[in-house]
C-alpha positions in Angstrom: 67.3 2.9 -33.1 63.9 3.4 -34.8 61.0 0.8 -34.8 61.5 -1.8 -38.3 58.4 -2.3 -40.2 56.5 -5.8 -38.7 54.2 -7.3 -40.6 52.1 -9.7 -38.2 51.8 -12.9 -40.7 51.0 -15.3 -38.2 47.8 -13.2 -37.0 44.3 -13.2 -38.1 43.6 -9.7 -40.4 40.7 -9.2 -38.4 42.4 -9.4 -34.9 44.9 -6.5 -36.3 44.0 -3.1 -34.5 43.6 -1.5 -37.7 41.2 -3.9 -39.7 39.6 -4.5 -36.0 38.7 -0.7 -36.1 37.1 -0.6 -39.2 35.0 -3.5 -38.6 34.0 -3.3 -35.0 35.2 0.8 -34.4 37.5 2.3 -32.0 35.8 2.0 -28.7 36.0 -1.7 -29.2 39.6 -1.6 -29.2 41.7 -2.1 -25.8 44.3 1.3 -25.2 47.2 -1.1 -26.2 45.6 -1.6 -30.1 44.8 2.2 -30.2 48.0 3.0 -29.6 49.5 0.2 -31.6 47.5 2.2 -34.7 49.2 5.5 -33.6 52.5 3.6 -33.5 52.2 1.9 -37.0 54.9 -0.4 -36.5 56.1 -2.3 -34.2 60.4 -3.5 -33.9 62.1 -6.7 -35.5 61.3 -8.5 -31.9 57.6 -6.8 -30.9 54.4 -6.5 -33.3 52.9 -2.9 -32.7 50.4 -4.1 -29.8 53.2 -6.1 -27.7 55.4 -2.8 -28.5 52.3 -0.7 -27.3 52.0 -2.9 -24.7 54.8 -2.3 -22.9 54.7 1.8 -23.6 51.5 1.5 -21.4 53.4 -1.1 -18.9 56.8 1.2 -18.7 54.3 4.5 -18.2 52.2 2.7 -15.1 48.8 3.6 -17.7 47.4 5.6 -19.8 47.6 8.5 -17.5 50.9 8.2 -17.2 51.2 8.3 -20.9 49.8 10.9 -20.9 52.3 13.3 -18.8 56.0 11.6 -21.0 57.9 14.3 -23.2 60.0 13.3 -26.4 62.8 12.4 -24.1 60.7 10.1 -21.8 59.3 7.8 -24.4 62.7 7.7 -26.5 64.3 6.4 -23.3 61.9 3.7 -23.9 63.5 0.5 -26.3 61.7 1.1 -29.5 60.5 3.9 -29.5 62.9 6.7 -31.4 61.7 10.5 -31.9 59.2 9.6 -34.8 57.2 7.1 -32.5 57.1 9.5 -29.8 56.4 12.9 -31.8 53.1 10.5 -33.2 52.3 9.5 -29.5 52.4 13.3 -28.6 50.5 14.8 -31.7 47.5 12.1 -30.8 48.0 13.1 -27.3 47.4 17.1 -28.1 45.1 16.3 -30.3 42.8 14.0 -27.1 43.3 16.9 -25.1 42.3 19.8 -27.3 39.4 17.6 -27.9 38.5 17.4 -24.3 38.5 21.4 -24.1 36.4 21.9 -26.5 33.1 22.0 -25.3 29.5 22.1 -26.9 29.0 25.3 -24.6 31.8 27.1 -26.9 29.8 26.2 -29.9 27.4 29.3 -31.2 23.1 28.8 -30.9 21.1 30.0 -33.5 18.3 30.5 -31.9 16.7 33.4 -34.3 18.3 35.2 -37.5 20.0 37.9 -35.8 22.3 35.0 -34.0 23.4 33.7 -37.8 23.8 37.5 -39.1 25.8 38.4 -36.2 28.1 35.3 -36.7 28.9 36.4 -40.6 28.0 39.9 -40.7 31.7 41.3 -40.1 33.5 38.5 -42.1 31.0 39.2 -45.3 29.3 42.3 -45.3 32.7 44.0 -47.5 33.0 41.4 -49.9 33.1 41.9 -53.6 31.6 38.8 -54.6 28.7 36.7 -53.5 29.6 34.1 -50.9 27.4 31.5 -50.5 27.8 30.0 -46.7 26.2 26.9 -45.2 25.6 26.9 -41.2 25.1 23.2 -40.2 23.6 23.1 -37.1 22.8 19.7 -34.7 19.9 18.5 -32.7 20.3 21.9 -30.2 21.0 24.3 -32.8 25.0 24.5 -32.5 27.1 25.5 -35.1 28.8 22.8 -35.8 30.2 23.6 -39.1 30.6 26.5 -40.9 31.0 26.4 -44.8 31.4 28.4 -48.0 30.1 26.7 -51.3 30.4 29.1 -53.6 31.8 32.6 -54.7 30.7 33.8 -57.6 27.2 35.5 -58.8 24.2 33.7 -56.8 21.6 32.2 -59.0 19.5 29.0 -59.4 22.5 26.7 -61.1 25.7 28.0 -59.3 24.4 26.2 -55.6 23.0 23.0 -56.6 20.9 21.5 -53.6 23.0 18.2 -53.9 26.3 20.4 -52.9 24.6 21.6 -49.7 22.8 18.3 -48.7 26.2 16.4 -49.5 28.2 18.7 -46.9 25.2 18.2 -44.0 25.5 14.6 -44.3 29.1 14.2 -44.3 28.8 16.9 -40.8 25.9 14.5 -39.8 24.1 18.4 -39.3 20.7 17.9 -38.5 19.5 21.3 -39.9 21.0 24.5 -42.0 20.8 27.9 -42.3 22.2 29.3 -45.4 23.3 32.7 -45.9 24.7 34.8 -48.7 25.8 38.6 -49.2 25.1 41.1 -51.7 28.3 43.1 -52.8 26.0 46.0 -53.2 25.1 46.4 -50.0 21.2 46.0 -50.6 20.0 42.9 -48.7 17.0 43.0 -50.5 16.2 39.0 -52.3 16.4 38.6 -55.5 14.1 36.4 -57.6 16.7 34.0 -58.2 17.8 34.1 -54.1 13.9 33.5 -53.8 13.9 30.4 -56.5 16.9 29.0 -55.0 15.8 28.7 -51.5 12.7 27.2 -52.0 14.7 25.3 -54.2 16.5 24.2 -51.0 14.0 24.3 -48.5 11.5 21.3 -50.8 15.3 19.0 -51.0 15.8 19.2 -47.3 12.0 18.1 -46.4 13.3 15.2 -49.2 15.9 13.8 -47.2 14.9 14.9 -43.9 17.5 18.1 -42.7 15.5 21.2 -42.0 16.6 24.3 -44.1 15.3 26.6 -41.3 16.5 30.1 -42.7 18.0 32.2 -45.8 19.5 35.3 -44.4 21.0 37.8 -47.2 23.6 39.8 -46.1 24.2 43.6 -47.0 26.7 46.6 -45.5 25.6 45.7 -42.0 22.1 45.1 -42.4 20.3 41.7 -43.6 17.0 39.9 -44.5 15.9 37.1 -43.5 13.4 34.9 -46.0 12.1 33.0 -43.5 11.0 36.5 -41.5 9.8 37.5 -45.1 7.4 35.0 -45.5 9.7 33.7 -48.6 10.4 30.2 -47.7 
């Protein structure tokens, strides 16, 4: 039968797993209160951390864990195919984490690295794209975003849309890029405007704008190479 909702009234908010995360953060928390949050609940006899508990017991540890199917960990008493599909999807989601490695992550290391990582996705499109590269301490990509479509000028990317995405990444530095449906990556006045525009709000709160590339029909520009930033 499937876990009942248990509300722990006899314990201290603060000593739940949930509030206990938000004020101390996860790595404070023991395996048994991580997965109690991945659980939710708990069953009419357990609270979600005696329930967790015992997973981690039953499994010999978290390794063990680790290795259960659906069928496994419903065997286990409280724990029906909701409980488990959670457990698994956290599970996945812990191991895709752990292949993912900053190696995989492009380097821009000079314009032709950032052209070469948009040209083939924007070089045919039929309106203007504006795309944010947010890049850390080592010049990874570690997001990639698009803030606008739509004709490029001074008012369309506001600098606060573009420093609000790098703080939320935690990016330490940008390179922005747009394309020119026409083919001609030659700057406008207003890409010109726009990126010094950008370049003067990022010395403001302390993330480098370190390029401006404009892409056209397999060729590009670069401001910063053009002495326009």
């Amino acid at each position: 039968m499937e876990a009942h909702s248990y509300v722990l009234r006899d314990v201290p908010s603060e000593e739940r797993p949930r509030e206990r995360m938000m004020t101390v953060g996860a790595e404070a928390l023991s395996h048994a209160e991580l997965l109690a949050i991945l659980l939710r609940t708990g069953t009419k006899r357990e609270s979600a951390v005696l329930l967790a508990a015992r997973i981690l017991k039953e499994c010999g540890n978290l390794r063990g864990l680790v290795d259960m199917t659906v069928e496994e960990l419903t065997a286990i008493r409280g724990i029906g195919p909701a409980k488990a599909v959670q457990l698994l999807a956290g599970i996945e989601l812990g191991r895709r984490l752990a292949k993912s490695r900053q190696s995989d992550m492009p380097v821009i290391r000079k314009p032709q690295d950032a052209a070469d990582l948009v040209m083939d996705e924007m070089r045919y499109l039929k309106k203007e794209h504006f795309v944010c590269l947010f890049l850390n301490t080592k010049n990874q990509v570690i997001v990639k975003e698009t803030l606008s479509v739509g004709t490029l000028n001074a008012s369309l990317v506001h600098p606060r849309e573009v420093f609000r995405a790098a703080i939320k990444c935690s990016s330490a530095s940008i390179v922005c890029v747009h394309n020119h449906p026409s083919g001609d990556p030659s700057p406008s006045p207003e890409d010109i405007v726009l990126t010094r525009r950008l370049k003067e709000a990022g010395e403001l709160v302390g993330i480098d704008v370190l390029d401006h590339l404009v892409i056209g029909d397999n060729r590009f520009v670069s401001l910063k190479e053009q002495g326009l930033m």
